[in-house]
C-alpha positions in Angstrom: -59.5 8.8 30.5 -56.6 6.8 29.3 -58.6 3.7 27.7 -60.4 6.8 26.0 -57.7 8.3 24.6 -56.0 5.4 23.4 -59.2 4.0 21.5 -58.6 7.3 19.6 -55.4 6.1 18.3 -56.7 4.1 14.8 -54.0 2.7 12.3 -55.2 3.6 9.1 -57.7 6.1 10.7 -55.2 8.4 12.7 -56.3 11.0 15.4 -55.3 14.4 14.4 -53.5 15.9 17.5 -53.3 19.2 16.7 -50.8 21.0 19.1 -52.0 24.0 21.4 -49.7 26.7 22.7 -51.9 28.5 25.9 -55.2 27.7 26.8 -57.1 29.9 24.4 -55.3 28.0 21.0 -56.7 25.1 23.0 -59.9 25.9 23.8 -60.2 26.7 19.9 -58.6 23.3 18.8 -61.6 21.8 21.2 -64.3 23.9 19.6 -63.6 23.0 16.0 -64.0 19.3 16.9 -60.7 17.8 17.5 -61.3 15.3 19.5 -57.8 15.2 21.8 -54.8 17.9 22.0 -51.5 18.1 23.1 -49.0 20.5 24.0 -46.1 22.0 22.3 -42.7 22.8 23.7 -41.3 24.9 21.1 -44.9 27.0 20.9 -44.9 26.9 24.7 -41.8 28.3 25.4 -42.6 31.4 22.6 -45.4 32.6 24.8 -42.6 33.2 27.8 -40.2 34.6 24.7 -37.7 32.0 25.0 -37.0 29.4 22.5 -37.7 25.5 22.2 -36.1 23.6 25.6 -35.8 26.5 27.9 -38.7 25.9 29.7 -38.6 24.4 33.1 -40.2 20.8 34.3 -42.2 23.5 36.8 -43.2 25.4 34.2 -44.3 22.7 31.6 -46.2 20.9 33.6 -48.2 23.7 35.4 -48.9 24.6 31.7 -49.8 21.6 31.1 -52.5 21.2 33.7 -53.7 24.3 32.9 -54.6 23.1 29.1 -56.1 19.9 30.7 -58.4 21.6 33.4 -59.5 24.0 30.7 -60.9 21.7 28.0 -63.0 18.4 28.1 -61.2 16.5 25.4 -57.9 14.3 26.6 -54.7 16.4 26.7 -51.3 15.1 26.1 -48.0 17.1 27.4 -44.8 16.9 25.5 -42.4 17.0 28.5 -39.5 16.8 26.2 -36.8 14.4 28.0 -38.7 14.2 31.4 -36.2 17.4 32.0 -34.0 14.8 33.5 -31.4 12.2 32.2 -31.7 9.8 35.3 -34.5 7.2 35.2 -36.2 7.7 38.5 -36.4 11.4 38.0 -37.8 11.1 35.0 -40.6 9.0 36.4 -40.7 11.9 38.5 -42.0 13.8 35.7 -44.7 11.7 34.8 -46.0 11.0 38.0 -46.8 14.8 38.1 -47.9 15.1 34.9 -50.3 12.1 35.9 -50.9 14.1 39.0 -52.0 16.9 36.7 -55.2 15.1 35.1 -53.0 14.2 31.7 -54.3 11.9 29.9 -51.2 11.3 27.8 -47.5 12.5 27.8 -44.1 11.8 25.8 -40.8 11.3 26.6 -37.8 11.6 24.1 -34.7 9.9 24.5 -32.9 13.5 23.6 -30.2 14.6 26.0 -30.4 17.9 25.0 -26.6 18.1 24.1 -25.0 19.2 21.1 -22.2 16.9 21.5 -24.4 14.3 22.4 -27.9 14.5 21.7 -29.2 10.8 21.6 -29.1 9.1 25.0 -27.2 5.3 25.2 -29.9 2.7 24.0 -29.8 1.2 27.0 -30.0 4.1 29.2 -33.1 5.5 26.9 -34.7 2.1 27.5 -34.4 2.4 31.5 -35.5 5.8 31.5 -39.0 4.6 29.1 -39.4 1.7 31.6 -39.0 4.2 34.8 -41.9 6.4 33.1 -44.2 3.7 32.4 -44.2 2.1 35.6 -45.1 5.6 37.0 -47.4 6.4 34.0 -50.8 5.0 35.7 -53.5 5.5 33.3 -51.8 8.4 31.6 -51.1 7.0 27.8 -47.2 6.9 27.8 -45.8 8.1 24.3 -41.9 7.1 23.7 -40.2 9.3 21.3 -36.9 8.3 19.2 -35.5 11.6 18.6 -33.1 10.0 16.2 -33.9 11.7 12.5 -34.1 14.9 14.1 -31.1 15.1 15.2 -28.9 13.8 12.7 -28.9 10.5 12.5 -30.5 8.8 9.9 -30.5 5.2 11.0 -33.4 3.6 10.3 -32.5 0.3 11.8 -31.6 1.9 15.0 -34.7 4.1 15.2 -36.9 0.4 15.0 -34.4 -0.9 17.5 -35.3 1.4 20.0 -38.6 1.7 19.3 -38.9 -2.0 19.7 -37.3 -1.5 22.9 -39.4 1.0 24.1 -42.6 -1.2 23.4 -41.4 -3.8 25.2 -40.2 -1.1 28.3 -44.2 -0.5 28.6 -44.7 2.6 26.2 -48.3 2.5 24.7 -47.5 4.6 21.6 -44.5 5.0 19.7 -42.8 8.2 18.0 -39.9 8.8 15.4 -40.4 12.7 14.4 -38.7 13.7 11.6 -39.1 11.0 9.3 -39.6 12.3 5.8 -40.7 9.2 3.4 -43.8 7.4 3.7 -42.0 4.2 3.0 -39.6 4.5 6.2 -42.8 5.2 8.3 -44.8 1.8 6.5 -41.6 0.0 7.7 -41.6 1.2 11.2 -45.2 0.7 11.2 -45.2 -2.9 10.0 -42.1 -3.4 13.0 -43.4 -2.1 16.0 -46.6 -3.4 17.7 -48.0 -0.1 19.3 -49.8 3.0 17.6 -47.3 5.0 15.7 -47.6 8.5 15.9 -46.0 11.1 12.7 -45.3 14.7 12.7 -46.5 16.1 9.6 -43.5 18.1 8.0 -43.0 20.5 5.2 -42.7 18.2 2.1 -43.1 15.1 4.2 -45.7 12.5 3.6 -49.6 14.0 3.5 -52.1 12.7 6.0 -53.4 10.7 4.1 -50.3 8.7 3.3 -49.5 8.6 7.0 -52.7 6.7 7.2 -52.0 4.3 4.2 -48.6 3.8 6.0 -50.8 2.8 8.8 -50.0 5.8 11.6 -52.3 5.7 14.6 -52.0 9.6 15.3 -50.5 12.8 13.8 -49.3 15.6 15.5 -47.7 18.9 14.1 -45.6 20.0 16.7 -45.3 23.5 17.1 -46.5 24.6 13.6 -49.8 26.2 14.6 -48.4 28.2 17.1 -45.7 29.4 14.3 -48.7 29.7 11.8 -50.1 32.3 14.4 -46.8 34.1 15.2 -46.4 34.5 11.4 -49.8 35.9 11.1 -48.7 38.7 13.9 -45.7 39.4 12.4 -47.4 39.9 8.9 -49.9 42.0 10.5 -47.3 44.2 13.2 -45.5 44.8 8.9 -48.1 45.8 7.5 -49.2 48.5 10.1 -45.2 49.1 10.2 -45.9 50.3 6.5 -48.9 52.4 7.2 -51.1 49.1 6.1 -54.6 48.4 7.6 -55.3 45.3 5.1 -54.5 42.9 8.4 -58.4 44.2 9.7 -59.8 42.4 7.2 -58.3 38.8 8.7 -59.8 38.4 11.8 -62.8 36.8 10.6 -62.1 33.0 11.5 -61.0 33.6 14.9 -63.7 35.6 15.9 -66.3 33.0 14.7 -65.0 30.6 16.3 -64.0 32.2 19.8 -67.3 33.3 20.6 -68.3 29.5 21.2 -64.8 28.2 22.2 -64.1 30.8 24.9 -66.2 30.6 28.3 -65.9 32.1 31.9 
């Protein structure tokens, strides 16, 4: 599985990795021909009613195994941190997740503090080198949580991303980068796939590919997309408003294939 799923990851011909929330969005994202799909942590925790990084490492990874034992297309889990800040517990993580029949994951160097929310390079280079010696064949995504969180330093973001590839990670993430010409430079500095989250008034697919991206994720957007569309819906019937009938055409053309007992 993990030779498969990396082969998918093309520079200049990314994989779309469209993020799935609960087994049915995945079973849909399978149907309509993508051909991998990864978990979410913010759309995730929204099914339990909590919001993004209150899910436990229990939790996210019997989710996660759920997604991978209901489709036939590799699944990827976004285990956020490893839901630890020491290195061998973090390898903890991923030898469960391997355990799980993943056949990617990603770790982010993100402590999860306010105060503090980017771990010591050093540290974040330990902790990617602890979860790619227990990675196995499961594809081992390092994230640099760096532009998401503040801090806008290019250099540093290729620094650790550098650091990572060399620490054993197969593909390599910077999220929140918002000009094409910053994710052509990381690109051009780094020698593993580079994933890119699309974001509002970012950089279109197709200038992620130009850039040369390997793979493009959206994070938790669809399941926001579909929590939207019930909160439109749950308004409209609020205002004595049946238009929402009329909008449930897509989903039930393509459930009738994508869901099976």
């Amino acid at each position: 599985m993990r030779a498969d799923f990396l082969a998918l990851h093309r520079p200049g011909d990314p994989l779309l990795l469209p993020n799935a929330w609960d087994v049915g969005s995945a079973r849909i994202l399978a149907a309509l021909g993508f051909a991998a799909v990864a978990t979410t942590s913010s759309g995730f925790a929204a099914t339990l009613g909590r919001p993004d990084g209150a899910v436990s490492r229990v939790e996210a990874l019997e989710h996660a195994a759920a997604l991978a034992a209901a489709v036939d297309v590799p699944v990827s889990a976004d285990l956020e941190n490893g839901f630890a800040d020491a290195p061998d517990d973090v390898a903890q993580t991923v030898r469960a997740a391997r355990d799980g029949g993943l056949a990617g994951c990603s770790i982010e160097d993100h402590t999860g503090r306010t105060d503090d929310p980017v771990y010591e390079r050093g540290l974040a280079v330990e902790r990617v080198a602890a979860a790619a010696e227990a990675s196995g064949d499961v594809v081992l995504t390092a994230r640099c949580e760096n532009h998401l969180h503040g801090r806008d330093d290019l250099a540093d973001t290729i620094a650790r991303l550098q650091a990572y590839q060399d620490a054993g990670a197969d593909v390599l993430y910077a999220p929140g980068l918002r000009d094409a010409r910053q994710v052509t430079t990381v690109c051009r500095e780094v020698d593993r796939p580079v994933n890119a989250l699309l974001v509002a008034g970012g950089p279109t697919p197709a200038e992620l590919a130009e850039a040369g991206v390997a793979r493009i994720s959206v994070g938790g957007t669809f399941a926001w997309n579909a929590l939207s569309g019930l909160v439109t819906a749950a308004r409209e019937l609020l205002a004595g408003d049946a238009s929402f009938l009329d909008r449930t055409g897509p989903a039930r053309e393509v459930v009738g294939r994508a869901f099976t007992v």
